[in-house]
N, C-alpha and C positions, 0 to 999 in steps of 0.2 A: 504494500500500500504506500502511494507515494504522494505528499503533503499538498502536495494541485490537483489527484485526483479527484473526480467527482465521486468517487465511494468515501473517500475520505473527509469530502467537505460537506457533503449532499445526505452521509449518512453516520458514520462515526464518530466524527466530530460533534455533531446535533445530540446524537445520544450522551457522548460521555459529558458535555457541558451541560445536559439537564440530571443524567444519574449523580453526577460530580455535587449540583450545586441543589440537590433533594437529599442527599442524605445528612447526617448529624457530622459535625465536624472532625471526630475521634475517627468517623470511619475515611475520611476525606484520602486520607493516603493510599488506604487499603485499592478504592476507587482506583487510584493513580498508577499503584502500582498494576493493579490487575490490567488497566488499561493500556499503558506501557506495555507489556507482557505479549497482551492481545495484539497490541498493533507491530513489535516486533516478530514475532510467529506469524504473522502474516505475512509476511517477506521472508523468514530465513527460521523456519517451523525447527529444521534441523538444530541450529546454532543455539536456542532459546537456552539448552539445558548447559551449552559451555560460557555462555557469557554470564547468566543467573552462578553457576556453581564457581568459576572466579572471583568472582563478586563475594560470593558468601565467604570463599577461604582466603582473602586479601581481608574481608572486616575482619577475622579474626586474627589475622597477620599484625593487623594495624591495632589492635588493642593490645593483644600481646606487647607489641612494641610499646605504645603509647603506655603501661605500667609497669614496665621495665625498669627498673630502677640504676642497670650498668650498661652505659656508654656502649660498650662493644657487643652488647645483646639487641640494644637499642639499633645499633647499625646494623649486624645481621640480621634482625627483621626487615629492616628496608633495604634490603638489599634481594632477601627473598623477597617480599611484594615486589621489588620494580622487575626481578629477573623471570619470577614469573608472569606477570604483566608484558615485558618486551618478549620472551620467551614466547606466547602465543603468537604477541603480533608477528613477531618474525616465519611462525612456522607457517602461519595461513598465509601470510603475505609471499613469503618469499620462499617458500620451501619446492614449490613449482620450478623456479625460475634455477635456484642451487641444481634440482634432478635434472633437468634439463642439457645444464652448462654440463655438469659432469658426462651426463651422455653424449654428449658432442664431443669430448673430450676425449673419452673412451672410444669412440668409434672412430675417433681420428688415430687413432692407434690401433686400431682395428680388435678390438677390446668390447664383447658383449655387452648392451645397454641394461641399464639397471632395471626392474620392473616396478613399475610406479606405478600408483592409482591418482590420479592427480587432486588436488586437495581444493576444495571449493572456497569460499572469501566469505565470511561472516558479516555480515550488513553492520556497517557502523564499529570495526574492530578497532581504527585507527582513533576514532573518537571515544569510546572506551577505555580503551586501553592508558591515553593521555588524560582523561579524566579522572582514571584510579591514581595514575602515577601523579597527578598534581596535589589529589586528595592525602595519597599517604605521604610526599615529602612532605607536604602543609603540616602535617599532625607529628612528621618526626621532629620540623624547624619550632614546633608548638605554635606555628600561626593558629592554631583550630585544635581544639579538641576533638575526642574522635565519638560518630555519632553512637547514640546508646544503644541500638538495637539493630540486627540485620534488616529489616523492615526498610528503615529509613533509610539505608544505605544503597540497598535497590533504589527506595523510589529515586534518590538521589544521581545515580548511577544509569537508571534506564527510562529515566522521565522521557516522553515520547518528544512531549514540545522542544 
């Protein structure tokens, strides 16, 4: 679903700004999140459960770290959040283009090519991925606290607008 469609202006949008703004304000996230959710699964159904489940073990990365009390516990948490964070984007992004080279590579040497299945692009990884990584330096420099619950951390993370 893509933000100039008319499914999305003509029909989803209309819904979730009236279920959004009927319900009680405690539920206002939940709302959010599920509609985030929805409207990513509508474009990349597959990717829904890798970008939700980084998400989930980075807030826990980032709390861990955020009440750490020694510097060097501190930095190898963020260091695991940003590495698996660049870790994905690198492997969706560019894990094509590495099999590729090598097999060009190999076959110039006259060297069997590797067997690939080629690895499809998860909608919005590059923006994600830059969003966690901003979040969890912010919370190691203490610009920000780190948020209280997974919940908010989705919505934060996969808010659609």
């Amino acid at each position: 679903m893509i933000f100039s469609s008319s499914l999305f202006l003509l029909y989803f949008l209309p819904i979730f700004l009236l279920v959004y703004h009927l319900v009680s304000a405690k539920f206002k996230n939940w709302i959010l999140l599920l509609a985030s959710l929805f409207f990513y699964s509508w474009g990349a159904p597959k990717f829904v459960f890798v970008v939700v489940g980084s998400v989930i073990i980075d807030f826990y990365i980032i709390n861990a770290m955020h009440k750490s009390q020694i510097k060097k516990s501190k930095l190898l948490l963020l260091t695991l959040s940003v590495s698996i964070n660049l870790g994905l984007l690198i492997y969706f992004k560019y894990a094509n283009f590495f099999v590729e080279n090598l097999n060009g590579l190999l076959s110039s040497f006259g060297a069997n090519n590797m067997k690939w299945t080629s690895v499809a692009l998860p909608i919005g990884i590059s923006f994600y991925t830059f969003q966690t990584l901003t979040y969890s330096i912010d919370v190691f420099r203490k610009v920000h606290k780190p948020l209280k619950n997974p919940q908010q951390y989705l919505v934060y993370i996969m808010m659609f607008p």
